[in-house]
C-alpha beads as a LAMMPS data file, in Angstrom:
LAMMPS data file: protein, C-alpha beads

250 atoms
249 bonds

1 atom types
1 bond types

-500.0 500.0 xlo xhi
-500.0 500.0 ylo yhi
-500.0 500.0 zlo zhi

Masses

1 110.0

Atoms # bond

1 1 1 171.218 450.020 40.453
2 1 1 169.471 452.609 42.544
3 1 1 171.567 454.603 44.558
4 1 1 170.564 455.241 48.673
5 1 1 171.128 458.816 49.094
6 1 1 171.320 459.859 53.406
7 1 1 172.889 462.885 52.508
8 1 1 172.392 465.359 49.831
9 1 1 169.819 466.972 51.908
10 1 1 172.502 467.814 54.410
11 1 1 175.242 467.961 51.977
12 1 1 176.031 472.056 52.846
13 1 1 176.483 470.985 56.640
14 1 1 178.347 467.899 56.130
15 1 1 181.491 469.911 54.873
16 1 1 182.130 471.377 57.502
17 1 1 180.939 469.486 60.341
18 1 1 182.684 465.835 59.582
19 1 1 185.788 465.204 61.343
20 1 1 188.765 465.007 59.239
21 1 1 190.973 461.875 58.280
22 1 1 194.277 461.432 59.728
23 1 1 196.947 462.315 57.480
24 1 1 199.109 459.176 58.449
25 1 1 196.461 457.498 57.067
26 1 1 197.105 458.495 53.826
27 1 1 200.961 458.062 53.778
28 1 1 200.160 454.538 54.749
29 1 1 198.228 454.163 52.147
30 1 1 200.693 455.661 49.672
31 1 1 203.195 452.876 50.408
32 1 1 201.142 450.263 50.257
33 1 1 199.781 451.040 46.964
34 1 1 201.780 449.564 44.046
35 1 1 202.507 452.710 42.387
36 1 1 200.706 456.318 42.782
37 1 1 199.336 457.275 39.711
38 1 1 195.759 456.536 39.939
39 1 1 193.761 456.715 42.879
40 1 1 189.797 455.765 42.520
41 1 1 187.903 457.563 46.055
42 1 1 184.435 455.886 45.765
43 1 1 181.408 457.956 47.560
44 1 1 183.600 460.659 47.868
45 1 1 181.045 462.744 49.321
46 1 1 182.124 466.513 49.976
47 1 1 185.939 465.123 48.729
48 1 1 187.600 465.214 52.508
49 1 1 189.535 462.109 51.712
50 1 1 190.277 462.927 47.874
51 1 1 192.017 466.145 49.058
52 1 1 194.621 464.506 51.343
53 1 1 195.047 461.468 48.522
54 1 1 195.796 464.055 45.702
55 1 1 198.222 465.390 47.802
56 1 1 200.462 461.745 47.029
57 1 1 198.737 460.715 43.556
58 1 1 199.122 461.837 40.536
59 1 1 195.221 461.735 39.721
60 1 1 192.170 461.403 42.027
61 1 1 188.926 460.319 39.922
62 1 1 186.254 460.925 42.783
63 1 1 182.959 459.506 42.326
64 1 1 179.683 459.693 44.292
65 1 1 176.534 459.230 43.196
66 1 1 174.755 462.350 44.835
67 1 1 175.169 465.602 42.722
68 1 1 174.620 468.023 45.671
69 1 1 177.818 466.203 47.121
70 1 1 179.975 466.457 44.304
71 1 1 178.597 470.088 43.777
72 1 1 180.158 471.395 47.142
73 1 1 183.175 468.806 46.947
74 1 1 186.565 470.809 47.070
75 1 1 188.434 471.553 44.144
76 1 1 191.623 470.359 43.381
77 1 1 193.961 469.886 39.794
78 1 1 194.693 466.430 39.853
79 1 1 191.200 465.453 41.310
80 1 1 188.399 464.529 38.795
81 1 1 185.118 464.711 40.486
82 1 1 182.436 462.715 38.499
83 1 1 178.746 461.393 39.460
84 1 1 178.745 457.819 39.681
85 1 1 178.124 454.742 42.006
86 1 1 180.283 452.118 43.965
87 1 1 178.602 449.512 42.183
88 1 1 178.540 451.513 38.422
89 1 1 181.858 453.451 38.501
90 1 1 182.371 454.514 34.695
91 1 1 186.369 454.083 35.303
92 1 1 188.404 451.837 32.579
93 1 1 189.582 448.233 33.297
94 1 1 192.578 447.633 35.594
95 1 1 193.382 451.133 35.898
96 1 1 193.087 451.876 39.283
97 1 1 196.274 451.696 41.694
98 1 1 194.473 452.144 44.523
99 1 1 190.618 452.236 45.823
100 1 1 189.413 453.652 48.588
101 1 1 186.117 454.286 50.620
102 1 1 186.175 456.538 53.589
103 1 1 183.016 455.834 55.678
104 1 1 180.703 454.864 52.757
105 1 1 180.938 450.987 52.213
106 1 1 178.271 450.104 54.613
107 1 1 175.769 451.767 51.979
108 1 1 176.936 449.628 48.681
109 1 1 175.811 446.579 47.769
110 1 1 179.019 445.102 48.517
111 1 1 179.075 441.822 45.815
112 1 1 178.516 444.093 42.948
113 1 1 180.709 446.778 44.667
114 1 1 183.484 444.368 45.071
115 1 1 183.280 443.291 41.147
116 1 1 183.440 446.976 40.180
117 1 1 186.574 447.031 42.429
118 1 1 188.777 444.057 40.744
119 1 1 187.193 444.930 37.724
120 1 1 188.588 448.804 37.855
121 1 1 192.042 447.457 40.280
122 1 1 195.356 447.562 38.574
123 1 1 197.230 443.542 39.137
124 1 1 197.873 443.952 42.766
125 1 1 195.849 447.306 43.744
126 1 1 194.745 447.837 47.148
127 1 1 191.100 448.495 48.189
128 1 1 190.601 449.941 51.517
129 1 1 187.545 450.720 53.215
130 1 1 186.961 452.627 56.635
131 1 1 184.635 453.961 58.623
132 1 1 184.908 455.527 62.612
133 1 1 183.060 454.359 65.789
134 1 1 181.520 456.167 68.416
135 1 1 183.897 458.900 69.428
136 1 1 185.370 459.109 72.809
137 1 1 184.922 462.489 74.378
138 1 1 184.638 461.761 78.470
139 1 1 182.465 459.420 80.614
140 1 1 179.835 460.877 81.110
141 1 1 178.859 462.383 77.404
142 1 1 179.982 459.158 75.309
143 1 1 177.139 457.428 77.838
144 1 1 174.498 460.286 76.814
145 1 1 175.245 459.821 73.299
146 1 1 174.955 456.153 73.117
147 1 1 171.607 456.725 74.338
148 1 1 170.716 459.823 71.933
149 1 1 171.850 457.849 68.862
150 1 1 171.051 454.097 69.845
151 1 1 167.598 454.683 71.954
152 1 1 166.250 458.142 70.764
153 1 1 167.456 457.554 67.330
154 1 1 167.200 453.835 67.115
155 1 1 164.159 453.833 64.874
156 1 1 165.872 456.565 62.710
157 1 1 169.099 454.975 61.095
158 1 1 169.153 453.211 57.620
159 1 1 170.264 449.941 58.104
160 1 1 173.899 449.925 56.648
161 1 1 174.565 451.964 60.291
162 1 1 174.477 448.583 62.237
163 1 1 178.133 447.394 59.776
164 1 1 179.316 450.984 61.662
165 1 1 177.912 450.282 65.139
166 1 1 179.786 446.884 64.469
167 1 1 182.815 448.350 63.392
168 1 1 182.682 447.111 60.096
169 1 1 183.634 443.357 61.498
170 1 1 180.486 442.147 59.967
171 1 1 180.715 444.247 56.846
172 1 1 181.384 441.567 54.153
173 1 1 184.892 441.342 52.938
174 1 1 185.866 438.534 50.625
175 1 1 189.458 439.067 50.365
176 1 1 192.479 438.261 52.472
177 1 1 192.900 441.106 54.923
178 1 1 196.037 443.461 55.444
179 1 1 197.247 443.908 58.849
180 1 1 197.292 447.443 59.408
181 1 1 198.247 449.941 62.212
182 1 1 195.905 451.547 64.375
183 1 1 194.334 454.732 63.180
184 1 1 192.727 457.671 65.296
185 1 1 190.359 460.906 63.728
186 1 1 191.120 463.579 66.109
187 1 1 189.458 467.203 66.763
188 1 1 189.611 469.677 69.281
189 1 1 185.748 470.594 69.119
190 1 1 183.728 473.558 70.693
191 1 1 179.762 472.450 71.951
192 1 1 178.464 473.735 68.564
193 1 1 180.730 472.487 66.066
194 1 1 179.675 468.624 68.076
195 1 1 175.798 469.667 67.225
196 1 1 176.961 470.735 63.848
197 1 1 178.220 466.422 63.614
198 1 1 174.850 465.653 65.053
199 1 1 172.984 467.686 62.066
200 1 1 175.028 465.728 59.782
201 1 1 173.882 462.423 60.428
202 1 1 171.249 460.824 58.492
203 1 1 169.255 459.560 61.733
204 1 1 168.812 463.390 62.420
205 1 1 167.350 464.244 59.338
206 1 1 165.323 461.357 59.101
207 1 1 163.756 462.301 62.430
208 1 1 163.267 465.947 61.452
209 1 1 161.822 465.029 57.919
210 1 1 158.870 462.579 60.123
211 1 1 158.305 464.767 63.054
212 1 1 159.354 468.479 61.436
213 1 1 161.081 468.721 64.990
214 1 1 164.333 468.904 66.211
215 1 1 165.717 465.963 68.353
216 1 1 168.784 468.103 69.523
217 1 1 166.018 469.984 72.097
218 1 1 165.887 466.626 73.816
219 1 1 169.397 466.861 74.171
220 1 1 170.585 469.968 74.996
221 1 1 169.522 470.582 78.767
222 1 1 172.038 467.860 80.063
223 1 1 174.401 468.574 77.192
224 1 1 175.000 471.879 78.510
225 1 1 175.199 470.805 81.948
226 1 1 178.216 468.483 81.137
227 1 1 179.482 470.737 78.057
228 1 1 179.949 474.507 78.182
229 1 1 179.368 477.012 75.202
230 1 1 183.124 478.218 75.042
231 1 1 185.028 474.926 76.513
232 1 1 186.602 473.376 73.604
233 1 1 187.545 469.318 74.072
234 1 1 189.090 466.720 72.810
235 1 1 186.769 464.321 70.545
236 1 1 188.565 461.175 69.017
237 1 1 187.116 458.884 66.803
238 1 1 188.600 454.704 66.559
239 1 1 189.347 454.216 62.625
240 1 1 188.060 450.573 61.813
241 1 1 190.305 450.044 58.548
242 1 1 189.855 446.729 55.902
243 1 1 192.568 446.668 53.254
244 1 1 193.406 444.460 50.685
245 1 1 195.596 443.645 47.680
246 1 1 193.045 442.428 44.288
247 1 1 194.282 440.393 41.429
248 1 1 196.998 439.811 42.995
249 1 1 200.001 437.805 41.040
250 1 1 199.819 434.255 42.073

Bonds

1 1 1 2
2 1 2 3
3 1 3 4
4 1 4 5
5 1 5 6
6 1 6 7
7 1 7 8
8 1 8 9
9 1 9 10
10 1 10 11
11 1 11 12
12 1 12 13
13 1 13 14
14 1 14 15
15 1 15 16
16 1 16 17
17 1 17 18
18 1 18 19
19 1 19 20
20 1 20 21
21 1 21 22
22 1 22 23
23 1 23 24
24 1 24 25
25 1 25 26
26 1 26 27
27 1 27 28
28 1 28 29
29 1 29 30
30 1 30 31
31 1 31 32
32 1 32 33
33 1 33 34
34 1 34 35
35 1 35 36
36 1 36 37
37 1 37 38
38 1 38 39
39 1 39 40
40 1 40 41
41 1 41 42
42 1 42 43
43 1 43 44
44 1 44 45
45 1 45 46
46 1 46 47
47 1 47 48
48 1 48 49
49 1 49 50
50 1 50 51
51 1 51 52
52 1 52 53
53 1 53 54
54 1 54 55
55 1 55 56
56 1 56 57
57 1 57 58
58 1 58 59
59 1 59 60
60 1 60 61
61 1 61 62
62 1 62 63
63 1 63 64
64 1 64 65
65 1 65 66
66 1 66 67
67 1 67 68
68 1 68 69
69 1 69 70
70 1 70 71
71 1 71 72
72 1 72 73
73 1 73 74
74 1 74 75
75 1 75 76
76 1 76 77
77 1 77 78
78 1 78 79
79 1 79 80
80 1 80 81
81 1 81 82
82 1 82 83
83 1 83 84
84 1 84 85
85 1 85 86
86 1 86 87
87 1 87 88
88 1 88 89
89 1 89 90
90 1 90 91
91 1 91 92
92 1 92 93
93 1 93 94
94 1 94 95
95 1 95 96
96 1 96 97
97 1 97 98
98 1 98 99
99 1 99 100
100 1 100 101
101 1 101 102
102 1 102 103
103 1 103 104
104 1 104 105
105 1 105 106
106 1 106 107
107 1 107 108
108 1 108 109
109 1 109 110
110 1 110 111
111 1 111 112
112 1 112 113
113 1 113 114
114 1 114 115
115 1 115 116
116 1 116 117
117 1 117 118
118 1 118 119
119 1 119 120
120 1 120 121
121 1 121 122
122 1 122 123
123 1 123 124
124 1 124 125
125 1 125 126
126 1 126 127
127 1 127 128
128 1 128 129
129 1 129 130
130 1 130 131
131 1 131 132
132 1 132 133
133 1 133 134
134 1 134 135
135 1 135 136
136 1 136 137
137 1 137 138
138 1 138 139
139 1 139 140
140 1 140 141
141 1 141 142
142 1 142 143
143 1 143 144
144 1 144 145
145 1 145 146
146 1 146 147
147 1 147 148
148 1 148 149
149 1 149 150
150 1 150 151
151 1 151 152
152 1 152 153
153 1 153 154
154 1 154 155
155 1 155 156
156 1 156 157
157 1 157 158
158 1 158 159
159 1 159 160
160 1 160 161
161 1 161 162
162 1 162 163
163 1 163 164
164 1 164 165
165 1 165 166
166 1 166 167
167 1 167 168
168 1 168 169
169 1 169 170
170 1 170 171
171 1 171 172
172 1 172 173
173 1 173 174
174 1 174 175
175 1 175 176
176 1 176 177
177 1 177 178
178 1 178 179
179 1 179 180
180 1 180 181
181 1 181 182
182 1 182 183
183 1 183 184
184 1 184 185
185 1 185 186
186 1 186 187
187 1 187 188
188 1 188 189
189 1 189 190
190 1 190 191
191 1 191 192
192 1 192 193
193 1 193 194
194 1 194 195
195 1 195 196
196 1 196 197
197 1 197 198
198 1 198 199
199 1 199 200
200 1 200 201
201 1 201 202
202 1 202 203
203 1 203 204
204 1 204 205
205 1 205 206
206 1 206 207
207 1 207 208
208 1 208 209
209 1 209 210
210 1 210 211
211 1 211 212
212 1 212 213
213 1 213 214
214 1 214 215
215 1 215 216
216 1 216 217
217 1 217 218
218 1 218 219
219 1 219 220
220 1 220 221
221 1 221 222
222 1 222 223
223 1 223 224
224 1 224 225
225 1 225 226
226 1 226 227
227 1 227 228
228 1 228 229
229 1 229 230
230 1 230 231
231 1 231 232
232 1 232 233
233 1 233 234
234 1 234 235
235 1 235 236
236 1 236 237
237 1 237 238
238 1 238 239
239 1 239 240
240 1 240 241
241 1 241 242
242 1 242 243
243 1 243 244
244 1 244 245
245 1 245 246
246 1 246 247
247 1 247 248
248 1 248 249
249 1 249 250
């Protein structure tokens, strides 16, 4: 099928400017999985979450289905990078220990992405999917950015952002759910490196691509006022985690 691509035009920036993925995260996921030989990360992107995985696999096959992605993705040993879709994924039958999807899912078409997945899934694998909210940063700039992204923006986002705005509780997911903890992306961020985010997103490209303008002017002059160039703060992001085990034994 035809892959949506929101980011290869931005895929330089997006390396550097996405917050990273707590490592507890990963640990949990380690455990949880039924061994940790074979991890599948689907829509890998630039790699961010194959890099912590490979540090408790044995092999990482990392697929995403834009080349400019997997062309600045971070090299590892044990981490295959290949292009390929969540729906497509080229891997071998019941191989796969354990599946994952950091911030991506709301782009598949989940029914054939969810075949691919207990197609690919070892007996008893674990799938989980992620994505972050709106971070937290203080008062007064989490309300100017909910009216940057949701009002200026509005028209601007493809529509798989609404299953993130939603935190992924209408995201479809046909399996018995995991409990799991509560996780937390955390990053002590300067004023620039929070524009750098805002370049990253798909909404700001799309409006630069239509208008061949920038919509961070709009948003700079009470930015500043509540944001200094050289004051550094805290930005935290909710994790919104899905889990579960496929073909499981009965």
């Amino acid at each position: 099928m035809e892959f949506q691509d929101h980011f290869s035009r931005q895929s330089a920036i997006y390396l550097k400017a996405r917050p990273t993925y707590p490592e507890d995260l990963f640990s949990y996921l380690s455990k949880i999985s039924p061994s940790n030989e074979l991890c599948w990360d689907c829509a890998t992107g630039n790699g961010q979450a194959a890099i912590s995985l490979a540090q408790r696999f044995k092999k990482i096959i990392a697929t995403d289905g834009s080349e400019q992605q997997i062309q600045n993705a971070i090299a590892k040993e044990n981490i295959e990078y290949r292009i390929g879709t969540a729906e497509e994924s080229g891997l071998e039958n019941n191989s796969v220990d354990l599946i994952t999807v950091a911030t991506a899912a709301h782009w598949f078409n989940t029914d054939l992405f969810y075949k691919e997945a207990e197609r690919v899934s070892k007996r008893n694998g674990v799938l989980a999917i992620w994505t972050y909210s709106e971070a937290k940063i203080s008062e007064e700039i989490d309300r100017l950015m909910e009216w940057f992204m949701y009002d200026y923006l509005y028209e601007y986002w493809p529509d798989g952002r609404w299953y993130v705005r939603n935190k992924y509780e209408t995201l479809p997911f046909p399996f018995e759910a995991i409990q799991t903890p509560d996780f937390f992306c955390r990053m002590n961020w300067n004023r620039e490196q929070w524009l750098n985010y805002i370049r990253s997103w798909s909404a700001y490209n799309n409006f630069i691509a239509k208008h061949s303008a920038d919509p961070i002017e709009i948003l700079l002059p009470q930015l500043n006022r509540l944001w200094n160039s050289i004051e550094t703060k805290s930005v935290v992001w909710p994790l919104h985690l899905k889990c579960a085990r496929l073909n499981s034994l009965e």
